[in-house]
C-alpha positions as CSV (number, residue, x, y, z in Angstrom):
1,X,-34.6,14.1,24.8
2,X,-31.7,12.4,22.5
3,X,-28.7,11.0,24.5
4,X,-25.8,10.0,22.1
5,X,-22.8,7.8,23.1
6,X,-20.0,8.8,21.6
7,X,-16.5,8.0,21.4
8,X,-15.2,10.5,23.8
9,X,-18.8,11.5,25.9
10,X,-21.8,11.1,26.5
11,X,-24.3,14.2,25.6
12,X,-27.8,14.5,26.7
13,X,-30.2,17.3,24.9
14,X,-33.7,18.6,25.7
15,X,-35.3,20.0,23.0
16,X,-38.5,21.5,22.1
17,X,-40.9,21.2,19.6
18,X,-39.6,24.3,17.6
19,X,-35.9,22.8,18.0
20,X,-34.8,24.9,20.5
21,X,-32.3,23.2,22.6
22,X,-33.7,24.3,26.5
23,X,-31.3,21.9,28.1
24,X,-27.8,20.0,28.0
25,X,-25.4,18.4,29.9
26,X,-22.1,15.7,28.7
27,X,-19.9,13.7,30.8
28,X,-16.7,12.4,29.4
29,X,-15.8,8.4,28.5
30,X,-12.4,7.3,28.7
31,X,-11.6,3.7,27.1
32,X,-8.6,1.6,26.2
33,X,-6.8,1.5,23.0
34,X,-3.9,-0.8,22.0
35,X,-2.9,-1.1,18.2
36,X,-6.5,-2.6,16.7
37,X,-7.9,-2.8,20.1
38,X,-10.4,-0.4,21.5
39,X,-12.6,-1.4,24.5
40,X,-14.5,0.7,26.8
41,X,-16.4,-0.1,30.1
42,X,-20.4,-0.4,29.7
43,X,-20.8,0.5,33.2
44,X,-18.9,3.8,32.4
45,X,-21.4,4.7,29.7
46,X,-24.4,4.3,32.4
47,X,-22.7,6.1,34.9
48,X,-22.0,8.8,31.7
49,X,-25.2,9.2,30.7
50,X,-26.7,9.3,34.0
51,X,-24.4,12.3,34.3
52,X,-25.7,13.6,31.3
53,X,-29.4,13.1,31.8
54,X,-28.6,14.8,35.4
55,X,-26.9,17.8,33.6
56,X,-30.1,18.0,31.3
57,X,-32.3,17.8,33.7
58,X,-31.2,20.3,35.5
59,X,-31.0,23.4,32.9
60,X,-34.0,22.8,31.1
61,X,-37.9,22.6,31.7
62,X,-39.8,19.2,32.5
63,X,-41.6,17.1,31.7
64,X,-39.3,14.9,29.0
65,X,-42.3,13.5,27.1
66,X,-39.9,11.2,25.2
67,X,-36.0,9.8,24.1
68,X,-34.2,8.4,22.0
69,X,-30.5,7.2,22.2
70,X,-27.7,6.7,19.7
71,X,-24.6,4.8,19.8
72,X,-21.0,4.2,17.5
73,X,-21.7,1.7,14.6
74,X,-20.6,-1.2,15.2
75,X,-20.1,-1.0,18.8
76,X,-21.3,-4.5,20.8
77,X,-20.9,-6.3,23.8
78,X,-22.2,-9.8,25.5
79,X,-24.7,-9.4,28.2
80,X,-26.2,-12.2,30.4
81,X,-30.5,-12.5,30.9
82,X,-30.6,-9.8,33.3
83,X,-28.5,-7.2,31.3
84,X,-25.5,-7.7,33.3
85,X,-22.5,-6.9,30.7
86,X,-20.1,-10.4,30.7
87,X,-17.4,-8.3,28.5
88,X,-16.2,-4.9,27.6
89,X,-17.7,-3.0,25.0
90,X,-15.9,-3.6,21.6
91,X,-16.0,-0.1,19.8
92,X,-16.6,0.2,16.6
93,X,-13.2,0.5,15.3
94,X,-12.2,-2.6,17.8
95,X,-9.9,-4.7,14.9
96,X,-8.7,-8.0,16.5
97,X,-11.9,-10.1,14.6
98,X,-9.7,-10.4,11.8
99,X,-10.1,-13.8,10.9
100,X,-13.8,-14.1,12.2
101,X,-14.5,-10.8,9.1
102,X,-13.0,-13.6,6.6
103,X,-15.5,-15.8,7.2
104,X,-18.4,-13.3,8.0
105,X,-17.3,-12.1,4.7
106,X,-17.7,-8.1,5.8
107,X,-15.4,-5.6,7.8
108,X,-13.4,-6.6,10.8
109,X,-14.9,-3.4,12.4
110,X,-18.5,-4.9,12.0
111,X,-20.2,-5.7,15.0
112,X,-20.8,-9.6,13.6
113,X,-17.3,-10.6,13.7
114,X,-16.7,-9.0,17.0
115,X,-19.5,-11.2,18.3
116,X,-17.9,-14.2,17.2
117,X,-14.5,-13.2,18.9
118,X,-16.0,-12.3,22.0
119,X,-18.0,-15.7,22.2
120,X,-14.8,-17.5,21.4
121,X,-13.7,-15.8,24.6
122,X,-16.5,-16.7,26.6
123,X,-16.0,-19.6,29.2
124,X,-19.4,-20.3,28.4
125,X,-22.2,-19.2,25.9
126,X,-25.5,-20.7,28.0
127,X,-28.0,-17.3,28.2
128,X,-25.5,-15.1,26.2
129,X,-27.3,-12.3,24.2
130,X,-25.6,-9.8,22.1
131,X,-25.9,-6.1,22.9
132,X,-25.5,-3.1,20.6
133,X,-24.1,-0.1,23.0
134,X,-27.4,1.5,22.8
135,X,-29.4,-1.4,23.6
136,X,-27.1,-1.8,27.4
137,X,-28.6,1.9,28.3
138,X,-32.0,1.4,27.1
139,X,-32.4,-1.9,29.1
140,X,-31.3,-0.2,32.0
141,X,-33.6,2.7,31.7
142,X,-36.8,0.3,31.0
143,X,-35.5,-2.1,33.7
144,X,-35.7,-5.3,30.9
145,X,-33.7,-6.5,27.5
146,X,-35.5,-4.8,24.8
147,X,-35.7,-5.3,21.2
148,X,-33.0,-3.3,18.9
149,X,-33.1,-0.8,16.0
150,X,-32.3,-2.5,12.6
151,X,-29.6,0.3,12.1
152,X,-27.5,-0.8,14.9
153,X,-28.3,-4.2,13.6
154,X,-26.7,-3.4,9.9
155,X,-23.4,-4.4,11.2
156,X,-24.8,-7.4,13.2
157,X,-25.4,-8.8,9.7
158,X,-29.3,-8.1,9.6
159,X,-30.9,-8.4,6.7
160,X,-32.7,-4.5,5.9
161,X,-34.0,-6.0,2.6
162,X,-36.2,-8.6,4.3
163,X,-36.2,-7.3,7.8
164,X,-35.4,-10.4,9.2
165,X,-32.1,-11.8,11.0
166,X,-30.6,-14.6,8.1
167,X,-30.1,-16.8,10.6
168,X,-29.0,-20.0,8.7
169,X,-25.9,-18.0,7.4
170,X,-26.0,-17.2,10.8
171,X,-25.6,-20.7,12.4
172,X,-23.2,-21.7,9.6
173,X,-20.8,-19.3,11.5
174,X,-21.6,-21.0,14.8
175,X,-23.8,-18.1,15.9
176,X,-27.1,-19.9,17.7
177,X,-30.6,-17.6,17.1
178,X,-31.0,-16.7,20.7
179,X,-27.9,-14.7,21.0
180,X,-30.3,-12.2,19.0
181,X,-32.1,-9.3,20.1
182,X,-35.7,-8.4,18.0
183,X,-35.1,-5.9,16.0
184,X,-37.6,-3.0,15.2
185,X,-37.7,0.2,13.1
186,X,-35.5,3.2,14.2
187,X,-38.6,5.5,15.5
188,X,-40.9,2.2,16.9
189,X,-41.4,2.2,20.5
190,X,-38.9,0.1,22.6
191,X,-41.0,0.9,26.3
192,X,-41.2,3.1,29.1
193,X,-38.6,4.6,31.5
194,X,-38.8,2.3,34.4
195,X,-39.6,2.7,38.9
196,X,-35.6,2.0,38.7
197,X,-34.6,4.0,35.6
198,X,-36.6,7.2,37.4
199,X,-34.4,6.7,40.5
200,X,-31.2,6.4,38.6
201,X,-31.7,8.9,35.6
202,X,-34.7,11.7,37.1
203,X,-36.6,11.0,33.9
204,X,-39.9,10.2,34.9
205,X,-41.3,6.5,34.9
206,X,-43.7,5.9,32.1
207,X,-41.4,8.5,29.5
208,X,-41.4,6.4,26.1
209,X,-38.3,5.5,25.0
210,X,-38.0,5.3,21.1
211,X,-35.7,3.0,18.7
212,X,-33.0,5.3,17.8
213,X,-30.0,5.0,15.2
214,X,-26.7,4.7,14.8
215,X,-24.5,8.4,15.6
216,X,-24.1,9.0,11.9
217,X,-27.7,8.2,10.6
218,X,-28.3,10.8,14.0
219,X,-26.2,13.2,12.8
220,X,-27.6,13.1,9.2
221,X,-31.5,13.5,10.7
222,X,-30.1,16.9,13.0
223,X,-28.4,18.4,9.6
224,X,-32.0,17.8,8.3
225,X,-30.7,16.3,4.9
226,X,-33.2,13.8,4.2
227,X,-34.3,14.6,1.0
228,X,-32.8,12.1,-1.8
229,X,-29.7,13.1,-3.0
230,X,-28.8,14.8,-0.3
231,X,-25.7,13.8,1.9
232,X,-24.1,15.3,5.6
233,X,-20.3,14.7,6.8
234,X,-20.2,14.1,10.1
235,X,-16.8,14.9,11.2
236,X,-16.2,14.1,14.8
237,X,-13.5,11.5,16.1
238,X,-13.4,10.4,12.5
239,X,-15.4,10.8,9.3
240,X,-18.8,9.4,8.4
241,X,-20.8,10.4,5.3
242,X,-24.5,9.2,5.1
243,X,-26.9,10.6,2.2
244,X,-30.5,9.8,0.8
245,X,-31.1,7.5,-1.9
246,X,-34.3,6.3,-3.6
247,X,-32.8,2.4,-3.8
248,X,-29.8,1.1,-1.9
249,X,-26.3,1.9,-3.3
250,X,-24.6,-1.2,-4.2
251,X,-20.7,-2.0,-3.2
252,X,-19.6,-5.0,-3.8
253,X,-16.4,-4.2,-1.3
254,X,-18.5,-3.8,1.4
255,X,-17.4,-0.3,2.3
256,X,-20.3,2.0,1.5
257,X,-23.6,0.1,3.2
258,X,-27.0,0.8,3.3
259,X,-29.2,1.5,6.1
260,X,-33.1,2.2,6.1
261,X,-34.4,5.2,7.0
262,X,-37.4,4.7,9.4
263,X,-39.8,5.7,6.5
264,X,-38.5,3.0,4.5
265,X,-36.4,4.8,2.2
266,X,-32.6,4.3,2.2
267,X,-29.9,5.8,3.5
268,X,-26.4,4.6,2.3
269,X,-22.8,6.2,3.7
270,X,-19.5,4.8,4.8
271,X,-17.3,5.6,8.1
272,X,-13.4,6.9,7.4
273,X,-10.6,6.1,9.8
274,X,-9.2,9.5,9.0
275,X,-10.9,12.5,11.4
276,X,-10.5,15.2,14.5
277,X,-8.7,12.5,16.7
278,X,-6.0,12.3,14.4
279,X,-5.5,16.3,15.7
280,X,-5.7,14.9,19.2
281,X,-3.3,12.5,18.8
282,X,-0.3,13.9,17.2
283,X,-1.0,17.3,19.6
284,X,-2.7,16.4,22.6
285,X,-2.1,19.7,24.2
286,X,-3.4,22.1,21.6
287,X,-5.3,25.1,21.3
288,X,-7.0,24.5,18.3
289,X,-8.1,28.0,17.8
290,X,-4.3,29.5,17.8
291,X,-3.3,26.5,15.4
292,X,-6.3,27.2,13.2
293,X,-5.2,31.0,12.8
294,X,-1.6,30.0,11.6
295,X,-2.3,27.2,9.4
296,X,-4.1,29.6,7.3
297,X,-0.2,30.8,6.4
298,X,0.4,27.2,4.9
299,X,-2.2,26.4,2.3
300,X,-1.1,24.3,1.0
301,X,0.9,22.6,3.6
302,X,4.7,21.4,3.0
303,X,3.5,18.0,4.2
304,X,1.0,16.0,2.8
305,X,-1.3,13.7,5.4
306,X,-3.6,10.7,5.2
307,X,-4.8,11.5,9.1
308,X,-5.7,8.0,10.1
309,X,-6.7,8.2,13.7
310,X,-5.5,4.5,14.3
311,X,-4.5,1.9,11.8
312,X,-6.8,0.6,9.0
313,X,-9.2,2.3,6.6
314,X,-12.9,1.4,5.6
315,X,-14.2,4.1,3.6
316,X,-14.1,5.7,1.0
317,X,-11.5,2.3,0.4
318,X,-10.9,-1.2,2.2
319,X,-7.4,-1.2,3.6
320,X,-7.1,-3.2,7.1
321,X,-3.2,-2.5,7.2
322,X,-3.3,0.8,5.9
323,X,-1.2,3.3,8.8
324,X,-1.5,6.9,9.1
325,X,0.4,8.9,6.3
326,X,2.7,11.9,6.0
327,X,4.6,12.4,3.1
328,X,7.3,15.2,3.5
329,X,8.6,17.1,6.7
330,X,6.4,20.2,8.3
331,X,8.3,23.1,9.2
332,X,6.4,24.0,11.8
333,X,3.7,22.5,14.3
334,X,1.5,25.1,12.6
335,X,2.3,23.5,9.1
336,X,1.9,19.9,10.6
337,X,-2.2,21.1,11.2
338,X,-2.8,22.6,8.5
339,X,-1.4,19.2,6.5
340,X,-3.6,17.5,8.9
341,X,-6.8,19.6,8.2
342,X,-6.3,19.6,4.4
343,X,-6.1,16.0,5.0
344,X,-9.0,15.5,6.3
345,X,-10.8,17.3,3.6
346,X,-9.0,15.7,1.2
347,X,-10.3,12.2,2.2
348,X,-13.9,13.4,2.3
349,X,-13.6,14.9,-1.6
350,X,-12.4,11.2,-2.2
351,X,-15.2,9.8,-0.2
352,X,-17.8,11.6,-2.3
353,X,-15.7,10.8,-5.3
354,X,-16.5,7.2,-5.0
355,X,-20.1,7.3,-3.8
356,X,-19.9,8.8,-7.5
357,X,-18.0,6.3,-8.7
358,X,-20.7,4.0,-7.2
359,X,-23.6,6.1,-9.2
360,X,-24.9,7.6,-5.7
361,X,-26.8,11.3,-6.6
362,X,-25.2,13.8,-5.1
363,X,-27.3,16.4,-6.7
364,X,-28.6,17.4,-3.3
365,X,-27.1,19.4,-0.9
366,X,-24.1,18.9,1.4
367,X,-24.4,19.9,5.2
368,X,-21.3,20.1,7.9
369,X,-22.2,18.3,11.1
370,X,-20.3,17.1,14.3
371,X,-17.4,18.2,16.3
372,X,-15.2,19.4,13.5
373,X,-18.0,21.6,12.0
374,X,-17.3,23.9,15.1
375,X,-14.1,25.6,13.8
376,X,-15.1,28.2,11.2
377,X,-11.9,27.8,9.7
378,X,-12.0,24.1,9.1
379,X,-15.3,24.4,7.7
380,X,-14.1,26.9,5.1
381,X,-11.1,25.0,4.0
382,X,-12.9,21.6,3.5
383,X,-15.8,23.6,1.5
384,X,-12.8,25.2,-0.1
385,X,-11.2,21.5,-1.2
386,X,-14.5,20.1,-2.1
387,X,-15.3,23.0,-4.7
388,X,-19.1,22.9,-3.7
389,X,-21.5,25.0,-1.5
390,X,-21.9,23.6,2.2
391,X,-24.9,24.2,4.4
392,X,-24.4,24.4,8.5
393,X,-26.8,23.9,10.8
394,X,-27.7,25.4,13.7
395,X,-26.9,22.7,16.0
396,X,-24.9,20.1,14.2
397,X,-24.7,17.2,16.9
398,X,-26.5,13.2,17.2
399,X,-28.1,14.4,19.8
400,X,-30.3,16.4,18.5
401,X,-31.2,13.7,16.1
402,X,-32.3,11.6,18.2
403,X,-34.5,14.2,20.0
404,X,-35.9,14.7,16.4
405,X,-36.1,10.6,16.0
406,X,-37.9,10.9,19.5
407,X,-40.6,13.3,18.7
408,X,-41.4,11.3,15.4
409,X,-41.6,8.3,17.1
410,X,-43.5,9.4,20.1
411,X,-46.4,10.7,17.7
412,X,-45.8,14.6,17.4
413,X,-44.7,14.8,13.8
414,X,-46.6,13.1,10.7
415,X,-43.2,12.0,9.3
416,X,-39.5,12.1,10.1
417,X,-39.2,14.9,7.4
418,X,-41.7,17.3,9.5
419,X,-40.1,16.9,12.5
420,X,-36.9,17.4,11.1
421,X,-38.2,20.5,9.1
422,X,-40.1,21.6,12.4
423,X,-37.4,21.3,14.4
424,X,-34.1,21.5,12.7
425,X,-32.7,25.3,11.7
426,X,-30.0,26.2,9.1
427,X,-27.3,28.3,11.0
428,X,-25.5,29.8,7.5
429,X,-24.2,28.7,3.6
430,X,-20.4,28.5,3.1
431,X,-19.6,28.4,-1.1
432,X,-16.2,27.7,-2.4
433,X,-13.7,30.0,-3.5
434,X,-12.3,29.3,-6.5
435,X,-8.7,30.0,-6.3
436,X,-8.4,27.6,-3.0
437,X,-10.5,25.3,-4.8
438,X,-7.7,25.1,-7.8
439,X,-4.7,25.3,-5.0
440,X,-5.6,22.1,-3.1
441,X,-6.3,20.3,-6.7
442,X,-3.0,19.4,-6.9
443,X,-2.3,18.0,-3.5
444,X,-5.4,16.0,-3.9
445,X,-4.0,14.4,-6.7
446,X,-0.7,13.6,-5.1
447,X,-2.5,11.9,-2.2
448,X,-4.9,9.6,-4.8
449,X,-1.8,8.4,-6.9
450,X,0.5,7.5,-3.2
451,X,-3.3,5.8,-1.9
452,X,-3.3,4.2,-5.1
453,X,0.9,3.3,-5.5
454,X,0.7,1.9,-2.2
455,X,-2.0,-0.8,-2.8
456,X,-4.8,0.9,-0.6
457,X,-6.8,2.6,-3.0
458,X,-7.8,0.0,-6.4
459,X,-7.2,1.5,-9.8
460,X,-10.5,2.1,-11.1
461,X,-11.4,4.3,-8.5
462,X,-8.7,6.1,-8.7
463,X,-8.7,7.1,-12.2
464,X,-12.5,8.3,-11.7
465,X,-11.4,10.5,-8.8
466,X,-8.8,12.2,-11.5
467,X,-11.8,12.2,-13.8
468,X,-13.6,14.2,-12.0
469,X,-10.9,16.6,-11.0
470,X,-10.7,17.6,-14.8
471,X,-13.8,18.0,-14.9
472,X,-14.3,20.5,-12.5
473,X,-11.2,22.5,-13.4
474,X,-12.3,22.5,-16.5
475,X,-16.2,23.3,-15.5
């Protein structure tokens, strides 16, 4: 089984050894978002996944011989000894630890600086423990506070290099030891599935519960991209890329990082502000299928969009004030989505730009994954922007990552790469077509010199993204 948290639901998926999925069920998450802030109720993802669980439970076979769980980067709360939450979940684009990031040095969307907000807010700190969002569900299903994955760690400044919490960096911010969980490998085993996690959940005491990963590192083991060079989008709420890499890619802006693959090897990406919710928000009522149809009439759109789904950027640059963009006025709602979608894609070609930028091979292949990777039309069009053959999965969600993650770790596979090759299936091959390829060129262009005239996007990477455009319109 993988359960993954995600922004908007929870999904559960039973899966078998040959990667068919033999059961599902989701349950929805609501939350509360206010300029930077973001907060959602960690008794609302248990209640969630216990949904989920239920739903999975119930339309597929038995018996669940082991799970895994993901959660949003970044995403942390403060619990008390007995798991009790004392705060809200702070999701991972929560952006009120402004002034904590300063002097963490890293991203106010990091789970360190949030921990140093919330303990600010705390009354008292006496037998506070930080909790990564995956850790709150695990603890309740083994009935005790368990250790943590070192991926959901990454952001709570853990040190992947050693493999060890640097905690006198750590105390000169004010942060004591013991607020720290153990932190394992993603695949180790965390426990069992406790007498009161079987009452709450139906999974049967005794199931092992495995060290999982963060949603994108989930989504890149379900595209089965885990050979080096290789790199999967995961285009959901908003838009993460994570690839393979013999040695970590280094940024000195922070805003592609490294996390380690349970093997050992690396696997670097970033995580965009701009995504799907940006579709969500500016037409909350929409049927995406009949919009999809008529933006194909607008290509390129009148408009041109940065689609931020709320303010601030991390990736593919570092931009805390950065707002959503339109440049120009649609004619239509259908011309509004379509400058949405093409802007989308053309903030993942400038993603992948500056991994390249950053020397990060990219001579691998490319595979679609999450909630966006459902609309045949989409994936077309962001192939079509990128100019480079795109592989999609069968089934394209965390979920089935972690179900992958969970039969590695529970013994049935040799290596992550043989469960993934066992268990993950390649649905079809989208390739470019040139003439849409040399249409969106332009636009591209225009959005890289108003990112870059605006302050948001530095110089240098910019004139490597136009680089590279010349050299595939030449090629």
């Amino acid at each position: 089984m993988g359960i993954d948290l995600g922004t908007q639901s929870v999904r559960a998926v039973l899966v078998g050894d040959d990667g068919a999925v033999v059961g599902s069920g989701a349950a929805p998450l609501g939350g509360r978002r206010d300029g930077v802030r973001h907060e959602q109720s960690p008794d609302d993802w248990w209640e969630a996944v216990r949904t989920a669980i239920g739903g999975a439970l119930a339309s597929g076979p038995g018996p669940v011989r082991a799970l895994a769980v993901c959660g949003t980067s970044g995403t942390v709360l403060l619990t008390d000894g007995a798991g009790r939450p004392l705060t809200p979940g702070l999701m991972y684009d929560d952006g009120r630890a402004t002034a904590e990031a300063a002097l963490a040095r890293v991203q106010p969307t990091w789970a360190l600086p949030k921990a140093m907000w919330l303990l600010k807010e705390q009354p008292s700190t006496a037998g506070v423990h930080l909790t990564h969002q995956p850790d709150f569900i695990v603890s309740r299903l083994v009935g005790r506070r368990t250790a943590t994955d070192s991926s959901h760690a990454l952001k709570t400044g853990y040190d992947l290099t050693t493999d060890t919490w640097p905690h006198e960096k750590l105390r000169a911010l004010g942060l004591d030891p013991g607020l720290f969980p153990e932190v394992v490998r993603p695949g180790a085993r965390l426990g069992e599935v406790g007498a009161d996690g079987e009452s709450a959940t139906g999974i049967p005491a005794g199931t092992p519960v495995i060290a999982g990963m963060t949603d994108g590192c989930a989504a890149q083991i379900a595209s089965g991209s885990l050979g080096v060079g290789s790199w999967n989008s995961v285009l959901g709420t908003t838009l993460v890329l994570k690839g393979v890499t013999a040695a970590p890619v280094h940024d000195s802006t922070g805003v592609v990082y490294n996390h380690r693959a349970p093997d050992g090897g690396w696997l670097p990406g970033g995580a965009s502000g701009v995504g799907a919710g940006a579709l969500g928000r500016a037409f909350p009522n929409a049927d995406p299928a009949r919009l999809d149809a008529l933006a194909a009439a607008h290509e390129p759109s009148t408009a041109l969009a940065y689609p931020l789904v709320s303010r601030g950027e991390r990736f593919p640059f570092l931009a805390p004030g950065a707002t959503p963009l339109l440049l120009g006025e649609p004619r239509s709602d259908a011309d509004h989505w379509a400058a949405l979608l093409q802007g989308v894609g053309h903030a993942e070609r400038l993603c992948l730009d500056y991994l390249d930028h950053l020397g990060a091979p990219q001579d691998g292949p490319l595979t679609f994954t999450g909630g966006g990777s459902r609309s045949a039309y989409w994936n077309q069009l962001r192939t079509d922007i990128l100019g480079r053959t795109v592989h999609i999965p069968r089934h394209s969600e965390p979920a089935l990552g972690m179900a992958v993650l969970a039969a590695y770790g529970a013994g049935a596979a040799p290596t992550l790469a043989d469960a993934a090759e066992r268990m993950v299936g390649l649905s079809h091959v989208l390739r470019p077509d040139p003439a849409r390829t040399a249409r969106f060129l332009q636009p591209y262009l225009r959005m890289v010199d108003e990112l870059e005239r605006r302050g948001w996007l530095p110089a240098p990477v910019a004139t490597h993204a136009r680089t590279r455009a010349d050299a595939l319109e030449t090629s």
